[in-house]
MILUMFI-984387 format. One record per atom (N, C-alpha, C): residue number from 1; residue in one letter; chain; atom name; x, y negated, z negated. Coordinates in nm, 3 decimals. Layout:
MILUMFI-984387
pos,code,unit,site,xx,yy,zz
NUM,A,A,CA,X,Y,Z
...
***
This chain:
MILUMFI-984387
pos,code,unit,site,xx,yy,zz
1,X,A,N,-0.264,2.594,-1.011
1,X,A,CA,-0.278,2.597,-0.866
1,X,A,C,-0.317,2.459,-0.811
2,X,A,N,-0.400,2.409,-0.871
2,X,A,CA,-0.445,2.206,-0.856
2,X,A,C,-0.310,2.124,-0.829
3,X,A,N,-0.223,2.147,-0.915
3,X,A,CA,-0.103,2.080,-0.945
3,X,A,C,-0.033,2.105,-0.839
4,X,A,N,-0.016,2.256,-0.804
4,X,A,CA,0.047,2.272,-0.700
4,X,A,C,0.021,2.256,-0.552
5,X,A,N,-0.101,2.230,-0.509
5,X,A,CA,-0.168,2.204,-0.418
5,X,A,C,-0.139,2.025,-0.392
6,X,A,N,-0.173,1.971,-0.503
6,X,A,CA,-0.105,1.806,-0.553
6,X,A,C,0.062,1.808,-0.482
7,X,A,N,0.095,1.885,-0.544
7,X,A,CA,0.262,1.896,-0.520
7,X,A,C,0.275,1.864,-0.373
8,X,A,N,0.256,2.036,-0.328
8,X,A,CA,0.259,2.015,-0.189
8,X,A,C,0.221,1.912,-0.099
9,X,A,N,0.067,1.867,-0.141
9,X,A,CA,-0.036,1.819,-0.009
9,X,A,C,0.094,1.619,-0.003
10,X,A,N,0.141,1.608,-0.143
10,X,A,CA,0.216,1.479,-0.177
10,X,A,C,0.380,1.524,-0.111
11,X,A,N,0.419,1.618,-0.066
11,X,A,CA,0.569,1.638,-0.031
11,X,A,C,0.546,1.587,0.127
12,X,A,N,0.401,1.651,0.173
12,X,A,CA,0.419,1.656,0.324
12,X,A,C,0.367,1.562,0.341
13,X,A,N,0.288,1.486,0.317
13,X,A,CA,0.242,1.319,0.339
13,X,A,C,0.414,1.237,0.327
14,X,A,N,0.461,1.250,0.218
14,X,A,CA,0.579,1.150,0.277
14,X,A,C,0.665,1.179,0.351
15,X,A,N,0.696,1.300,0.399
15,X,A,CA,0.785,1.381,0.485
15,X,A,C,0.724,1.263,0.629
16,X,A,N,0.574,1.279,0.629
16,X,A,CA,0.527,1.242,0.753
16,X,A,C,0.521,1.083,0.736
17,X,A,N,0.483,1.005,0.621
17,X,A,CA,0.505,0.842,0.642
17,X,A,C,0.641,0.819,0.660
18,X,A,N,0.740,0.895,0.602
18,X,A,CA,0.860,0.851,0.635
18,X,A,C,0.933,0.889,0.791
19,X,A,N,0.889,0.997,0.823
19,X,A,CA,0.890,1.018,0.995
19,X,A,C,0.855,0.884,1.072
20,X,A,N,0.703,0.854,1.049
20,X,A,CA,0.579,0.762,1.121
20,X,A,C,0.674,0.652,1.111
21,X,A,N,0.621,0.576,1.266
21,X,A,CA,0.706,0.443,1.259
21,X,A,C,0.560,0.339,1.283
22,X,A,N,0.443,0.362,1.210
22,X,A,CA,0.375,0.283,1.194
22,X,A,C,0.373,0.265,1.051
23,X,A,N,0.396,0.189,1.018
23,X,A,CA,0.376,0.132,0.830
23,X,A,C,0.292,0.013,0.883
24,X,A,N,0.353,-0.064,0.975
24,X,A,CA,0.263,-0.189,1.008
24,X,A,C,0.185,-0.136,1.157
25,X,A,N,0.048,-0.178,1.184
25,X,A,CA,-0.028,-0.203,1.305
25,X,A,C,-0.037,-0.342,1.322
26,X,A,N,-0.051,-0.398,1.489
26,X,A,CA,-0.086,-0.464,1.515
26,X,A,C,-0.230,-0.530,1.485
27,X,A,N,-0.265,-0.629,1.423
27,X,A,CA,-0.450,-0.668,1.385
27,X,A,C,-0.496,-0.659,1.501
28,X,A,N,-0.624,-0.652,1.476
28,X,A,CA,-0.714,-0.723,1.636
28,X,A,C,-0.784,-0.834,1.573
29,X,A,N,-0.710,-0.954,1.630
29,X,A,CA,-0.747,-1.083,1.612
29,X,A,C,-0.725,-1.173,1.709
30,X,A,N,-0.746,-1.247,1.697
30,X,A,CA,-0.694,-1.360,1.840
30,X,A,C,-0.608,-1.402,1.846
31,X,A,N,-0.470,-1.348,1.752
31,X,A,CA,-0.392,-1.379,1.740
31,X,A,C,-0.277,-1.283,1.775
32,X,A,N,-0.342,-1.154,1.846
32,X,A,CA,-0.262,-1.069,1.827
32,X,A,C,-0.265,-1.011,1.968
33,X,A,N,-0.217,-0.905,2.053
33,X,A,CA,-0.247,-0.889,2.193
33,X,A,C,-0.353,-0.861,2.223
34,X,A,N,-0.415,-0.855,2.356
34,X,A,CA,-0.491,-0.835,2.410
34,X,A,C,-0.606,-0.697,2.442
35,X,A,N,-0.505,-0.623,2.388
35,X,A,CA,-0.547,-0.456,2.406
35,X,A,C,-0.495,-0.414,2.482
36,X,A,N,-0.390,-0.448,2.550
36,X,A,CA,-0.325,-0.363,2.707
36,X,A,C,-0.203,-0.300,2.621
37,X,A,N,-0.148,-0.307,2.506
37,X,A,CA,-0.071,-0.246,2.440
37,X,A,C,-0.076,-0.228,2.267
38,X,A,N,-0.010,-0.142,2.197
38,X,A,CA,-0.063,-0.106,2.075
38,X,A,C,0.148,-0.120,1.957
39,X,A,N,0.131,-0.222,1.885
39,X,A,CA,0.269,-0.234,1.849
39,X,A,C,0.271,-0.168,1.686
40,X,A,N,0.369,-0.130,1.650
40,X,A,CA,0.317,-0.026,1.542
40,X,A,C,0.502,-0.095,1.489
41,X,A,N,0.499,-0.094,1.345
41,X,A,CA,0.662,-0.137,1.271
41,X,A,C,0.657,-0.041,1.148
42,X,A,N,0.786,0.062,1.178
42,X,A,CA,0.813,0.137,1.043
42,X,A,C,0.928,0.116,0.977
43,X,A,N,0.988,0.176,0.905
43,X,A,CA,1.078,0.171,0.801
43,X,A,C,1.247,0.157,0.923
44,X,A,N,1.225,0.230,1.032
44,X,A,CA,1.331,0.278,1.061
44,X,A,C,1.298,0.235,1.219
45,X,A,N,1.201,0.174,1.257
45,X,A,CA,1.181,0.158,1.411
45,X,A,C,1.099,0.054,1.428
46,X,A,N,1.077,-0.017,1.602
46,X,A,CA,0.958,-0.119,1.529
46,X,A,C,0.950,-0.014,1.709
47,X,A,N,0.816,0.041,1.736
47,X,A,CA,0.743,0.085,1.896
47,X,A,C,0.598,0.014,1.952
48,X,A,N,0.603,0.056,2.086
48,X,A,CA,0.522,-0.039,2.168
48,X,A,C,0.470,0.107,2.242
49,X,A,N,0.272,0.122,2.213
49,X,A,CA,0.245,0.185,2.320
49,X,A,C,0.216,0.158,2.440
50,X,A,N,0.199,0.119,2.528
50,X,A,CA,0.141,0.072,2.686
50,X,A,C,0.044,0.166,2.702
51,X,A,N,-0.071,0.101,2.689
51,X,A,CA,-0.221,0.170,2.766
51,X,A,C,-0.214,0.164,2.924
52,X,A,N,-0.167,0.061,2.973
52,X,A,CA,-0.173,0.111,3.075
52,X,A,C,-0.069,0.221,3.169
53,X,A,N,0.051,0.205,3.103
53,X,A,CA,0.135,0.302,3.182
53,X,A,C,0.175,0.376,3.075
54,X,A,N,0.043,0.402,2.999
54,X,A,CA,0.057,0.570,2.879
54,X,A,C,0.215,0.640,2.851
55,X,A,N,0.254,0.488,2.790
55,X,A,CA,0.418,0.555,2.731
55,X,A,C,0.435,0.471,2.606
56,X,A,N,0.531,0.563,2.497
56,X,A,CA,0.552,0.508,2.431
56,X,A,C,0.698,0.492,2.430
57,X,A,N,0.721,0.332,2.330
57,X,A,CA,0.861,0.342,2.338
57,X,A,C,0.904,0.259,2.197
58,X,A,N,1.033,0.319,2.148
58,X,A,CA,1.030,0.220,2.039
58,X,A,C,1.216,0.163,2.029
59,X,A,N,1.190,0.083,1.955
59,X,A,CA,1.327,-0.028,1.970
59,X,A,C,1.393,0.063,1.831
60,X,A,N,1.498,0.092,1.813
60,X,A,CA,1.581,0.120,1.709
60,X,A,C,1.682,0.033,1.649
61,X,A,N,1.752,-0.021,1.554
61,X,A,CA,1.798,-0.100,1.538
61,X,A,C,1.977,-0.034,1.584
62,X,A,N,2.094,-0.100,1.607
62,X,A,CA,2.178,-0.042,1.639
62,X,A,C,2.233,-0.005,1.483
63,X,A,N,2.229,-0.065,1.378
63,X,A,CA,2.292,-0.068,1.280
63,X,A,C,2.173,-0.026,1.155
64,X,A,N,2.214,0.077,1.015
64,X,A,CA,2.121,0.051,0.926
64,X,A,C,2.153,-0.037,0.854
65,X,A,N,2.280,-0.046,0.813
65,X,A,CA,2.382,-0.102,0.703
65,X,A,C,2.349,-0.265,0.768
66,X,A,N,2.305,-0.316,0.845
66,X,A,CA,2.296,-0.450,0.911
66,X,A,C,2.183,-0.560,0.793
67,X,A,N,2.205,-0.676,0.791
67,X,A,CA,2.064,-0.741,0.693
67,X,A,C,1.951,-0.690,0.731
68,X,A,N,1.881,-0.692,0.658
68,X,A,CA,1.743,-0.674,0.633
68,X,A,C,1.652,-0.711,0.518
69,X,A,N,1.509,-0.750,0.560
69,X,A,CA,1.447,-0.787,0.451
69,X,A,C,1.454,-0.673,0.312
70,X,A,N,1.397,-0.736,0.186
70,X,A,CA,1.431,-0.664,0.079
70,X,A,C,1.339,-0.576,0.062
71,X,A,N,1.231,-0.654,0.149
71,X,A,CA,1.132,-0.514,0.094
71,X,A,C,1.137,-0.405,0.173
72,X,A,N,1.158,-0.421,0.289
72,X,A,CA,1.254,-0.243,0.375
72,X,A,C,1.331,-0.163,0.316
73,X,A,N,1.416,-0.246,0.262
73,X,A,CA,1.535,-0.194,0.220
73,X,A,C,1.472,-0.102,0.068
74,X,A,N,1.421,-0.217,-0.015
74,X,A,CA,1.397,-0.144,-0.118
74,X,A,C,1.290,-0.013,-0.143
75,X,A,N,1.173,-0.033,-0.022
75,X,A,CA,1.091,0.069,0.044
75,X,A,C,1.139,0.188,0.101
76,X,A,N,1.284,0.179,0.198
76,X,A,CA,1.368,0.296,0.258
76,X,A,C,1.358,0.378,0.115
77,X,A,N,1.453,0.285,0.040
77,X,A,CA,1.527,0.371,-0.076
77,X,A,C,1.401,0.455,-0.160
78,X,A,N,1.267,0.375,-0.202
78,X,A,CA,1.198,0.448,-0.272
78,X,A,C,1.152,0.596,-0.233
79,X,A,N,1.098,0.537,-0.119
79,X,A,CA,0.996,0.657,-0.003
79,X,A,C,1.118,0.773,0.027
80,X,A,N,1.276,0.730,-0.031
80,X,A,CA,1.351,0.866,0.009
80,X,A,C,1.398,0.924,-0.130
81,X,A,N,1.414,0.848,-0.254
81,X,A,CA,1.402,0.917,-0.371
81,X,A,C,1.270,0.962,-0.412
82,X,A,N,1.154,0.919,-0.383
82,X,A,CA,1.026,1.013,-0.455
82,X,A,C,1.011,1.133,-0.325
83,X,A,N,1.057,1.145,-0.214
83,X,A,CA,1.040,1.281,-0.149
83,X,A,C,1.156,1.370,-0.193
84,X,A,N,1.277,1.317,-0.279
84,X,A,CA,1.373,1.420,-0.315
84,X,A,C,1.330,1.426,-0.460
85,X,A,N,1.295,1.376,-0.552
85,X,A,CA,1.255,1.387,-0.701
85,X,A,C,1.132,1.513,-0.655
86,X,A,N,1.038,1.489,-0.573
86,X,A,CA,0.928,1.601,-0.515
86,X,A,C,0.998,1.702,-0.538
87,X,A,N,1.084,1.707,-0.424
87,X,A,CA,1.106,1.820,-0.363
87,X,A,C,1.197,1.931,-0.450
88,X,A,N,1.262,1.839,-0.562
88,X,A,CA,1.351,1.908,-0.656
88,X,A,C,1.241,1.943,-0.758
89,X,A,N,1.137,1.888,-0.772
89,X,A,CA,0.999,1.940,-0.863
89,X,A,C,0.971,2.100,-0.833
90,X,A,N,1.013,2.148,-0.700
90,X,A,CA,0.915,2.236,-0.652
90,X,A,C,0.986,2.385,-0.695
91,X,A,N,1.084,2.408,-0.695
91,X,A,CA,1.152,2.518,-0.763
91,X,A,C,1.137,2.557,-0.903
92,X,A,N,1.169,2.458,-1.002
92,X,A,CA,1.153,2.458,-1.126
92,X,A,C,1.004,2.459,-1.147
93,X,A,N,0.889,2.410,-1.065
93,X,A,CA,0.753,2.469,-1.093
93,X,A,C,0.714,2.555,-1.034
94,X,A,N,0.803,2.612,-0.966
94,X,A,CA,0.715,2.796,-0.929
94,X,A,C,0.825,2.853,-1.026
95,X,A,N,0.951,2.813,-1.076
95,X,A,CA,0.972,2.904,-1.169
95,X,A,C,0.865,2.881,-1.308
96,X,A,N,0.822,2.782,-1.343
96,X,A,CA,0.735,2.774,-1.465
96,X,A,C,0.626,2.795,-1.460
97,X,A,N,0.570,2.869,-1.337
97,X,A,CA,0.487,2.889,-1.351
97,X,A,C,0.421,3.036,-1.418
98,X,A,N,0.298,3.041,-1.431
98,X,A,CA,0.302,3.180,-1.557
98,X,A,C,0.273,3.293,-1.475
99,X,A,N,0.223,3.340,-1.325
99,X,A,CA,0.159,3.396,-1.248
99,X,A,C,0.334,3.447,-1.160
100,X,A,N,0.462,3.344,-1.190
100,X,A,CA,0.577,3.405,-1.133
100,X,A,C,0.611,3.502,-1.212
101,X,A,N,0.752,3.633,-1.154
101,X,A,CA,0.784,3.657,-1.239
101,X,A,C,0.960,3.659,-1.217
102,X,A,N,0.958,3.533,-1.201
102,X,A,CA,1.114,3.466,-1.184
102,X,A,C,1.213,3.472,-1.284
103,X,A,N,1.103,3.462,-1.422
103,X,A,CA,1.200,3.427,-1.566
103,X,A,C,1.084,3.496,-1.619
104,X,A,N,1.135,3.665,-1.714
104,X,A,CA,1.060,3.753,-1.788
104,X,A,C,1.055,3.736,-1.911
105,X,A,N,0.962,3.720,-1.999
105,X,A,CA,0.957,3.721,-2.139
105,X,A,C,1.022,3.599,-2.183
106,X,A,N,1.007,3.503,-2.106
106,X,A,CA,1.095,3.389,-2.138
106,X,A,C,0.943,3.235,-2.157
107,X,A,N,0.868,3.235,-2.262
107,X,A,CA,0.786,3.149,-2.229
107,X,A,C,0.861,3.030,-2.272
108,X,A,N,0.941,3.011,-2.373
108,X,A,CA,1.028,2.839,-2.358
108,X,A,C,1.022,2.783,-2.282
109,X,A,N,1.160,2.918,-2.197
109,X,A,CA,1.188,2.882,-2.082
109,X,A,C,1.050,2.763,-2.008
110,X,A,N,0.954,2.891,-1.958
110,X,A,CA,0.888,2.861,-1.867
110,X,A,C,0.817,2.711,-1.909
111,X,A,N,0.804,2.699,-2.005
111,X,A,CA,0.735,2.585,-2.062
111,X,A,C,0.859,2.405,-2.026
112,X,A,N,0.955,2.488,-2.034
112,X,A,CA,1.030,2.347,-2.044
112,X,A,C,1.046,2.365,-1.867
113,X,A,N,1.060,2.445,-1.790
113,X,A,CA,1.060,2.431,-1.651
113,X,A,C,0.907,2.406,-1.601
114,X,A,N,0.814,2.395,-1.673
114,X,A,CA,0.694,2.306,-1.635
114,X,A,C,0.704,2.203,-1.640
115,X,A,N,0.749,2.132,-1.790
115,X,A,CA,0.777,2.033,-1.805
115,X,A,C,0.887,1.921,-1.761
116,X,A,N,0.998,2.001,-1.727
116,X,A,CA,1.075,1.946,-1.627
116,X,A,C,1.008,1.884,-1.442
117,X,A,N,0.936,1.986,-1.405
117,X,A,CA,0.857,1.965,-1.297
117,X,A,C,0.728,1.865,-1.277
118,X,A,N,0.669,1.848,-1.432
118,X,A,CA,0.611,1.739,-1.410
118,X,A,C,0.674,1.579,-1.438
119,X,A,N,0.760,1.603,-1.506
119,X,A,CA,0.807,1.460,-1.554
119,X,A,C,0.930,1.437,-1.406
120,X,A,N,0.943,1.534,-1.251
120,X,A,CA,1.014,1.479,-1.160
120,X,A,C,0.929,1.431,-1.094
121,X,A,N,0.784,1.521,-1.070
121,X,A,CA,0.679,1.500,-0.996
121,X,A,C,0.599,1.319,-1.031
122,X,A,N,0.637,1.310,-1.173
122,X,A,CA,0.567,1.155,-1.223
122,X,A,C,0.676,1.021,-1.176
123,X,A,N,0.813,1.061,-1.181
123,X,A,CA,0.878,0.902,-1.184
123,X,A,C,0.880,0.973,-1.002
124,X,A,N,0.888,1.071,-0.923
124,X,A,CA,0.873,1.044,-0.822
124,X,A,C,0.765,0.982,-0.734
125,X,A,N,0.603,0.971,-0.811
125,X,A,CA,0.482,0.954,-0.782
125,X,A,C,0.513,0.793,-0.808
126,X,A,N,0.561,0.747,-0.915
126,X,A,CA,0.570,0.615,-0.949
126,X,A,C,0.700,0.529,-0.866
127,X,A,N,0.788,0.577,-0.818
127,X,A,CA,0.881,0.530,-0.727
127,X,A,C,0.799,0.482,-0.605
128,X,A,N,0.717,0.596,-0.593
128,X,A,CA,0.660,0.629,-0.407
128,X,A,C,0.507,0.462,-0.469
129,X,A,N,0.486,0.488,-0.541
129,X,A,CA,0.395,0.380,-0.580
129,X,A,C,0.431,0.235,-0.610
130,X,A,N,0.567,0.213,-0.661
130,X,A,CA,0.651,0.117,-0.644
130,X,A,C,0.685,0.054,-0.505
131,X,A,N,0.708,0.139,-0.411
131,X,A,CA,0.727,0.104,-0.291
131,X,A,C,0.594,0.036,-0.225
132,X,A,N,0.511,0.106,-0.222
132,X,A,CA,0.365,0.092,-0.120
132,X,A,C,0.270,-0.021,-0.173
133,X,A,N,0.344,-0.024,-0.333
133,X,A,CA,0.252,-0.154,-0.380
133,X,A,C,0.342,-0.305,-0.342
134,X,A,N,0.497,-0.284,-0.329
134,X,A,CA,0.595,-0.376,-0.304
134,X,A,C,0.502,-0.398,-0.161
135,X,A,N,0.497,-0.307,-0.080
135,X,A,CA,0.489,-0.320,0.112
135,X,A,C,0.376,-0.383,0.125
136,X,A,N,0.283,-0.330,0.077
136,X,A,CA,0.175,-0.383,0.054
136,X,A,C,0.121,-0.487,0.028
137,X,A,N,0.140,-0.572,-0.133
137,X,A,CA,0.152,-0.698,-0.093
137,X,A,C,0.247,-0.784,0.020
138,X,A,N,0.350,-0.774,0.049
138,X,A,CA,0.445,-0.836,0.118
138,X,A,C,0.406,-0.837,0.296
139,X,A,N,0.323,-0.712,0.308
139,X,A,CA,0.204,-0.709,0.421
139,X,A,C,0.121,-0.817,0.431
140,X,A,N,0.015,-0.815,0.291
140,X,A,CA,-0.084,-0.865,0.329
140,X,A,C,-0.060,-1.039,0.339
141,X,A,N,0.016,-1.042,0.197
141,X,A,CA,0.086,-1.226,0.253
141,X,A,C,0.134,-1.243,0.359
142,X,A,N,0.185,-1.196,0.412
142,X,A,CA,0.269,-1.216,0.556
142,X,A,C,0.156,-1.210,0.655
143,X,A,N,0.021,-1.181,0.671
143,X,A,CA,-0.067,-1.156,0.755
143,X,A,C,-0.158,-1.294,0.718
144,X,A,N,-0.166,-1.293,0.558
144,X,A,CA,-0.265,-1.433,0.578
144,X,A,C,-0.209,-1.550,0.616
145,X,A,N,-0.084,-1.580,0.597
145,X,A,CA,-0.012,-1.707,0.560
145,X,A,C,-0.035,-1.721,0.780
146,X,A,N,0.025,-1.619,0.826
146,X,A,CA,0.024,-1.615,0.984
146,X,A,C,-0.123,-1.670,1.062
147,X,A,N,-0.215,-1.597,0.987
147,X,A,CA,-0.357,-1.641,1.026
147,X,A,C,-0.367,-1.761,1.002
148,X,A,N,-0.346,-1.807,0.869
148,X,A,CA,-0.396,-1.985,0.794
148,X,A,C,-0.344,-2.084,0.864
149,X,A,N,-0.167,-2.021,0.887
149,X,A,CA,-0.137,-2.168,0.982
149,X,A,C,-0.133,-2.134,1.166
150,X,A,N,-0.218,-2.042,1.194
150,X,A,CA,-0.161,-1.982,1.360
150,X,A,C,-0.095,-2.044,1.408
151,X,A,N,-0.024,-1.928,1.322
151,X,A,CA,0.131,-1.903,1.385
151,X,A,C,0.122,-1.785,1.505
152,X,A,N,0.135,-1.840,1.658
152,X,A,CA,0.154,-1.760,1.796
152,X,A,C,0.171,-1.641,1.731
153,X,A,N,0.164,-1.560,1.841
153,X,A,CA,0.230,-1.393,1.839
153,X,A,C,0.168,-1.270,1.788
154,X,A,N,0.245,-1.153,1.743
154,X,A,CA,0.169,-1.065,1.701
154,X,A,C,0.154,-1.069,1.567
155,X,A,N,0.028,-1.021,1.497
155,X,A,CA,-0.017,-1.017,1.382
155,X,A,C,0.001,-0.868,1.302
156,X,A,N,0.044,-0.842,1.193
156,X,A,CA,0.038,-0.683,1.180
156,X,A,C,-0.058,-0.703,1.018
157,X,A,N,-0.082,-0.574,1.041
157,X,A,CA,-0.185,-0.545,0.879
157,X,A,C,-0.128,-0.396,0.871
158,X,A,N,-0.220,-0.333,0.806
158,X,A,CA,-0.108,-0.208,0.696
158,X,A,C,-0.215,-0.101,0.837
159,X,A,N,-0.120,-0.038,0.880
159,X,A,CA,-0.118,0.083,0.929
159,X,A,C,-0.122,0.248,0.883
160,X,A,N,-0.112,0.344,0.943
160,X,A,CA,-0.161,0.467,0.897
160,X,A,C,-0.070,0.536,0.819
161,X,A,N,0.060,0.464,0.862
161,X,A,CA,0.142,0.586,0.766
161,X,A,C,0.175,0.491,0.609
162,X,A,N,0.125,0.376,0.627
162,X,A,CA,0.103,0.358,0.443
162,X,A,C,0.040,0.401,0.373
163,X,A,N,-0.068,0.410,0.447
163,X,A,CA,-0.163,0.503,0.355
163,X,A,C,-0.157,0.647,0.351
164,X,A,N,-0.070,0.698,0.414
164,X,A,CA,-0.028,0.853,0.420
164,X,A,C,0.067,0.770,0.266
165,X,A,N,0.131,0.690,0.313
165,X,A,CA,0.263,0.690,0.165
165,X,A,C,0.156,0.662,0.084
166,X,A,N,0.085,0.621,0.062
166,X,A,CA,-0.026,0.595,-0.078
166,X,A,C,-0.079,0.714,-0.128
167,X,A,N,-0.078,0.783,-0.002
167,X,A,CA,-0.153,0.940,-0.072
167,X,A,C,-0.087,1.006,-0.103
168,X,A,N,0.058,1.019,-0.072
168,X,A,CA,0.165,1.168,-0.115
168,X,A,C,0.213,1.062,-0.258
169,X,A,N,0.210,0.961,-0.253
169,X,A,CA,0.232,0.893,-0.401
169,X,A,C,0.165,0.950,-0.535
170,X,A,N,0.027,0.887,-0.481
170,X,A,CA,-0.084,0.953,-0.557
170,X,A,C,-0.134,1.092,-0.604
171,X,A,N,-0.106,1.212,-0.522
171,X,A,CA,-0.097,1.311,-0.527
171,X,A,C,0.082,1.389,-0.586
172,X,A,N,0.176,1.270,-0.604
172,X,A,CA,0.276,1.335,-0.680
172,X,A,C,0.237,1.286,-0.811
173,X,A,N,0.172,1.195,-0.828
173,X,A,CA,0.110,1.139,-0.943
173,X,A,C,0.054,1.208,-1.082
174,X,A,N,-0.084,1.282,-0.986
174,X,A,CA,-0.186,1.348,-1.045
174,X,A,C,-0.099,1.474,-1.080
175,X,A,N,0.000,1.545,-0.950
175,X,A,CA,0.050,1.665,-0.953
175,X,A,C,0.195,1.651,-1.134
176,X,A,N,0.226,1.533,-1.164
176,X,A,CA,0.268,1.560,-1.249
176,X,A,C,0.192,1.519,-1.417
177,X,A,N,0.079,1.384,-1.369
177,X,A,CA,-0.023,1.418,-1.499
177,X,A,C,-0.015,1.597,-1.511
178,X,A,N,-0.066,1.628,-1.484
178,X,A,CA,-0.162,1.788,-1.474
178,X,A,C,-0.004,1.840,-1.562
179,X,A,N,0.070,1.879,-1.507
179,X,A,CA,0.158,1.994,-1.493
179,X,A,C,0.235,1.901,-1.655
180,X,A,N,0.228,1.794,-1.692
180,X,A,CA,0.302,1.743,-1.844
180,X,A,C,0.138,1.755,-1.931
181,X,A,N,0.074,1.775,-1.899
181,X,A,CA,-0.069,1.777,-1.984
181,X,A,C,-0.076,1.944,-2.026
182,X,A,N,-0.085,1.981,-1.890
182,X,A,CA,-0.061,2.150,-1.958
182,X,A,C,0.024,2.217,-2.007
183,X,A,N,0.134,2.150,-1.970
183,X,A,CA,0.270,2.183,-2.067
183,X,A,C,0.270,2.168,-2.210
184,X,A,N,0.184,2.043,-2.229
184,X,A,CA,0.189,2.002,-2.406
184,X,A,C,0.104,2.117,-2.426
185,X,A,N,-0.037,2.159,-2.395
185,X,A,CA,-0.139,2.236,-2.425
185,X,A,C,-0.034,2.410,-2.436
186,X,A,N,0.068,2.437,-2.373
186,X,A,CA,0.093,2.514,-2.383
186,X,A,C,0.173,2.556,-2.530
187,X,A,N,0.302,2.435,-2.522
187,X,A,CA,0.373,2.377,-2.672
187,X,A,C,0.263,2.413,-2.784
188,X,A,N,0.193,2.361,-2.786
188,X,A,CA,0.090,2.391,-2.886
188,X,A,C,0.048,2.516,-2.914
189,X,A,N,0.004,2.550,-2.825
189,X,A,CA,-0.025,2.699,-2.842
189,X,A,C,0.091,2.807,-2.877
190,X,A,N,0.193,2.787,-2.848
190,X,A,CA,0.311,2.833,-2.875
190,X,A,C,0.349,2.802,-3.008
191,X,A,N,0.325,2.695,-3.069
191,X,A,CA,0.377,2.645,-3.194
191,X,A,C,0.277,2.761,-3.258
192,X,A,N,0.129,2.771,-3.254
192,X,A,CA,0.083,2.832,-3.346
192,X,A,C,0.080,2.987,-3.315
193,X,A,N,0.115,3.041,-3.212
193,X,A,CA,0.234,3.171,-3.227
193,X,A,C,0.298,3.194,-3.313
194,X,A,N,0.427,3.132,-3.330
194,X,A,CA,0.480,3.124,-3.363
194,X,A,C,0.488,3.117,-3.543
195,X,A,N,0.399,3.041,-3.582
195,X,A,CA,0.344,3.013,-3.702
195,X,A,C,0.313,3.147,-3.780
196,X,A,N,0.376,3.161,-3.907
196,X,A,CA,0.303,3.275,-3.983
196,X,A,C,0.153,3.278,-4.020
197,X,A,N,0.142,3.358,-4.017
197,X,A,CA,-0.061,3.385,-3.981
197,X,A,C,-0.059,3.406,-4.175
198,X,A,N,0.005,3.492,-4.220
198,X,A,CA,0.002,3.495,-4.419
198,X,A,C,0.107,3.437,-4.457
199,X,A,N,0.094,3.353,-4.559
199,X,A,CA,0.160,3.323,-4.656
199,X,A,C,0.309,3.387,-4.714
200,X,A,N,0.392,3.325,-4.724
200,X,A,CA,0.499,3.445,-4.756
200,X,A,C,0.450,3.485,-4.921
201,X,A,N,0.485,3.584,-5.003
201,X,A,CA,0.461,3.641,-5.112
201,X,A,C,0.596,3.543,-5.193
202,X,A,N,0.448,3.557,-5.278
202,X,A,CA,0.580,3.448,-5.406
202,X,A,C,0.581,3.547,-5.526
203,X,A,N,0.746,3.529,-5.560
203,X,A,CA,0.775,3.600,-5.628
203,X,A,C,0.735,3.595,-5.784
204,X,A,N,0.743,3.700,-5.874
204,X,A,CA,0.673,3.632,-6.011
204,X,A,C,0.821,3.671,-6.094
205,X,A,N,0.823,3.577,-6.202
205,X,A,CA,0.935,3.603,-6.256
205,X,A,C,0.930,3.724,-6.349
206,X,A,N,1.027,3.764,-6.421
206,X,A,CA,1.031,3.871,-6.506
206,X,A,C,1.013,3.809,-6.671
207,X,A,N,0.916,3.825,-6.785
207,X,A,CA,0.939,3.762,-6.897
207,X,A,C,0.990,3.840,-6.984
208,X,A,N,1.104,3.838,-7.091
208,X,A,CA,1.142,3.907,-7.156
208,X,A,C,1.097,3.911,-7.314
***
């Protein structure tokens, strides 16, 4: 139930960083506006709130297929294969799980559809972690280098929906430790099932 709670609480965090068109916030520095507006840059949008005339609005690009830096690009792609590696986790672990009764008298089965579910849940946790550690640094250099030589304009630092992507990362992470840890514990236990408990009888010969 941990694992699966992991599962979930990590599907809907990136569902929602990848929605969010804040990955980057504006700093508050002296380098950055004034406070009369709030500029936020995501994967797929860069928006502008106005405090004073309480609207938001955001710029879309006309083109995706158009240049772009590498680390967007390679960030799009991660943050949309570890929410589909997730999301294909989630069937095959309520079928493996032992409390379903999806697949009867079938513990293999169920064991290798655990194990299938954690090893999607891990390279998807490590994709989504690939990305946020790429954005991440490529954030924070881009913020000091701007400060060291002030350079005009707006300043951005890491915003809310990275750290939403840090957490559905992390939580596909743990959700597939758990679910390949208890899978082996299960293998095991199964092996010695399986195992003859006596000795087979050895035969004695006949002497003439």
């Amino acid at each position: 139930m941990l694992a699966m709670a992991l599962g979930v609480s990590g599907l809907l965090l990136l569902i929602l960083c990848a929605e969010s068109d804040c990955w980057r916030q504006d700093a508050k520095d002296p380098l950055s506006s004034v406070g009369l507006s709030v500029r936020c840059r995501g994967l797929w949008s860069e928006c502008i709130f106005d405090n004073v005339a309480d609207l938001w609005t955001c710029d879309i690009p006309i083109s995706y297929l158009s240049e772009h830096p590498a680390v967007f690009v390679a960030t799009r792609v991660l943050v949309i294969l570890t929410g589909f590696l997730t999301l294909a986790a989630m069937p095959l672990f309520i079928a493996g799980m032992k409390c379903t009764k999806l697949i009867r008298d079938k513990v293999l089965w169920k064991y290798k559809f655990s194990l299938a579910a954690g090893t999607l849940f891990l390279l998807g946790g490590l994709a989504g972690a690939i990305a946020v550690l790429w954005y991440g640094i490529d954030t924070v250099q881009k913020y000091k280098l701007e400060v060291t030589l002030g350079i005009p304009g707006v300043t951005y630092e890491l915003g809310c929906a990275y750290w939403m992507a840090a957490g559905g990362a992390a939580c596909a992470c743990a959700a597939g430790i758990l679910l390949i840890a208890a899978s082996s514990l299960d293998a095991q236990s199964l092996r010695k099932d399986q195992s003859p408990r006596f000795p087979p009888p050895v035969s004695k010969g006949t002497y003439l």
